[in-house]
N, C-alpha and C positions, 0 to 999 in steps of 0.2 A: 499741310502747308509748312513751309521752312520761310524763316525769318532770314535774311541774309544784309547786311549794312557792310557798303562799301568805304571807305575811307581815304581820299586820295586829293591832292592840291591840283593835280591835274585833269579840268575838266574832260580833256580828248581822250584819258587814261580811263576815265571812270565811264565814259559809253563804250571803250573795247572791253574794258571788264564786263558789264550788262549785256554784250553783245555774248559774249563766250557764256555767262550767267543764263541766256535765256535758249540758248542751243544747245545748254548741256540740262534745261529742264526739259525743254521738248523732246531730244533726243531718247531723258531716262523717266520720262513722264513725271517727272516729280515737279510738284504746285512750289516754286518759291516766292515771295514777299522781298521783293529789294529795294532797301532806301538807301539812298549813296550821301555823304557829307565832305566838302572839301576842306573841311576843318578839325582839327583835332578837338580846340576849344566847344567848339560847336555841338561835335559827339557828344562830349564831357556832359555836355550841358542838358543835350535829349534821353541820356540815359537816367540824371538826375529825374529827368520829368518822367521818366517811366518807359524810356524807350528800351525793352528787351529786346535783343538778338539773339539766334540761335549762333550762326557762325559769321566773325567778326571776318573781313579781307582787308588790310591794312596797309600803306602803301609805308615803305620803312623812312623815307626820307622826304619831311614833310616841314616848313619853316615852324619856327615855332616848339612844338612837342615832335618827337619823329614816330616812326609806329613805335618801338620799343617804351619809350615812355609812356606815350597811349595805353597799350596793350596795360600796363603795371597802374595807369589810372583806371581803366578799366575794371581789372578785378577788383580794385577797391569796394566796387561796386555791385559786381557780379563774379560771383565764384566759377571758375572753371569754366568758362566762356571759351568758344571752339576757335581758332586764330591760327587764318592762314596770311600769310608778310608775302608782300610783294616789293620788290624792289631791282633796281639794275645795276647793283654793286653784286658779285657774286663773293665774295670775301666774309662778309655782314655775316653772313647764312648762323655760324656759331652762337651770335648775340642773339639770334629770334629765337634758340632753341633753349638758352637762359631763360625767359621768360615762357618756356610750353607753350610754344608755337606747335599746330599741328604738322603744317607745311612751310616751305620757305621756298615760292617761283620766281624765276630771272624774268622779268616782263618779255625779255628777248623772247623769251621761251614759251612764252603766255598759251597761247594757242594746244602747245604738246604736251604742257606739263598741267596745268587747270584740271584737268579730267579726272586724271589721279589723285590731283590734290581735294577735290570735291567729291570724289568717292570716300575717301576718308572722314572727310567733315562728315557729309551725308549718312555715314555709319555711325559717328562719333554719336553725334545728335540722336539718330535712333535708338540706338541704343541703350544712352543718358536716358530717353524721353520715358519707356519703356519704365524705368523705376525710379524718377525720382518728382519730385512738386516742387517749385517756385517760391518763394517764402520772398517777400519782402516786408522792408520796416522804413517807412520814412522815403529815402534817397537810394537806398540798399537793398541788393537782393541774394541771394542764396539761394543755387540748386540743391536742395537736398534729397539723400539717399534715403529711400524708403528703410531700406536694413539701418541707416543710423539713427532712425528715429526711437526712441526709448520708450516715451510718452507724451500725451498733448492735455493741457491741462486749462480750464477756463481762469479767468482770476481777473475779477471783475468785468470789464467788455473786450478786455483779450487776450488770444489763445500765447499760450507759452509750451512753446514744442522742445522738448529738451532730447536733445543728441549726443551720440557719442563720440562726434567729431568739430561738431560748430558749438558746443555748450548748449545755454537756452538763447534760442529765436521764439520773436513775439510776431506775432501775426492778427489783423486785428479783422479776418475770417468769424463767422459763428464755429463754434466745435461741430457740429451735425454737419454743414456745409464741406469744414477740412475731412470730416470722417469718409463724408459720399464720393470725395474727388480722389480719395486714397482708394477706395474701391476695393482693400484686398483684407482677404480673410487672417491673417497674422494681427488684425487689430480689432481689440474687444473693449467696449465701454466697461467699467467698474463702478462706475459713479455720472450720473445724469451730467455731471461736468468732466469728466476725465478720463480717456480712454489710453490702453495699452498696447503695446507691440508686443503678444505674446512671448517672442523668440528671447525677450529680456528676461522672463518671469524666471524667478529660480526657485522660489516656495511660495505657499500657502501657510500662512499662519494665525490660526483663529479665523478674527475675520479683514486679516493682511494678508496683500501680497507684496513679497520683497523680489526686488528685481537686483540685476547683477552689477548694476551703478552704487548699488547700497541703497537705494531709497526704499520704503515705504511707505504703501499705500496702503486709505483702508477700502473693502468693499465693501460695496451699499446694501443691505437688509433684500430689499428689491431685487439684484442682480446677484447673489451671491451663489444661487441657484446654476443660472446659466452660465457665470464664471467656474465655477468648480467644475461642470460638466462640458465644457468648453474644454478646459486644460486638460484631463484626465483623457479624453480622445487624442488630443494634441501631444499627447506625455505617452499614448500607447495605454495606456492601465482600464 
């Protein structure tokens, strides 16, 4: 299932869009989720409440915020969010691509050009999905990349996930629950509270491991076993 949010002042605009939205799921079999808004404020306001979307469609020229400002409210909120602009200025096209716009279709065009532009999305998304987890905090959210994950660490009732591209993100997950939805074998518990992304590790020291951000971590009496014979398969030795 793909999440898709429409965004358009114009009610007649946003059933041809769900119209071409729902022929181009049937068509390529793919489950999408569409919820449409005729307000930019409005968006603003459901994403605050937890409203995720996979790929944002954005009408450029909207009273009020236009897509281009949107879009830039938007990421405030959500990183790297898929954004396709719609609009019937053909000139504009430059300004959506400031702001990493996937696509940019002439509505004139809606019909001819949607297809293409939603295989893209439709790839973007998969592909994202494929390696990275959702991280919210508050109002905020964060797709992040499995590779930038460095470590996850408990610290009091929540997790603090430190990256090598967003710093530390707090997440207020149990750590066994974030570990389960991670699912992949690059990441090994040290400590009942604190698990690593092997690919960070750069020595064994005593009974630390130092990883390549400079931290230091110690490992647990318990696990130090299967941490050292974890790494040494992982290291080749």
């Amino acid at each position: 299932m793909i999440n898709i949010t429409l965004c358009d002042d114009s009610a007649n605009d946003i059933e041809i869009i769900k119209s071409e939205l729902i022929k181009y799921s049937t068509d390529k079999h793919i489950k999408f989720n569409i919820s449409s808004f005729n307000s930019p404020d409005q968006l603003i306001y459901e994403i605050q409440d937890r409203h995720i979307s996979d790929i944002f469609i954005l009408d450029v020229s909207m009273p009020g915020k236009n897509g281009f400002e949107l879009a830039e409210a938007i990421r405030q909120h959500i990183a790297d969010p898929v954004i396709i602009f719609l609009t019937s200025m053909e000139g504009r096209a430059v300004d959506g691509y400031k702001v990493n716009a996937l696509r940019y279709v002439i509505k004139e065009n809606l019909s001819r050009d949607i297809t293409e532009a939603l295989d893209c999305a439709v790839k973007a998304v998969s592909n994202s999905n494929d390696s990275v987890i959702t991280v919210r905090r508050y109002n905020d959210f964060w797709r992040v990349s499995y590779d930038s994950i460095i470590y996850v660490t408990r610290v009091s009732r929540q997790l603090i996930i430190v990256t090598d591209k967003d710093g530390e993100l707090v997440d207020n997950r149990g750590i066994s629950e974030f570990f389960n939805i991670l699912n992949d074998d690059r990441f090994i518990f040290i400590d009942r509270g604190c698990f690593v992304n092997i690919d960070y590790i750069s020595q064994i020291i005593g009974n630390d491991i130092r990883l390549k951000n400079g931290s230091v971590l110690p490992i647990s009496r318990r696990l130090m076993k299967t941490v050292k014979e974890t790494l040494l398969i992982r290291w080749g030795l």
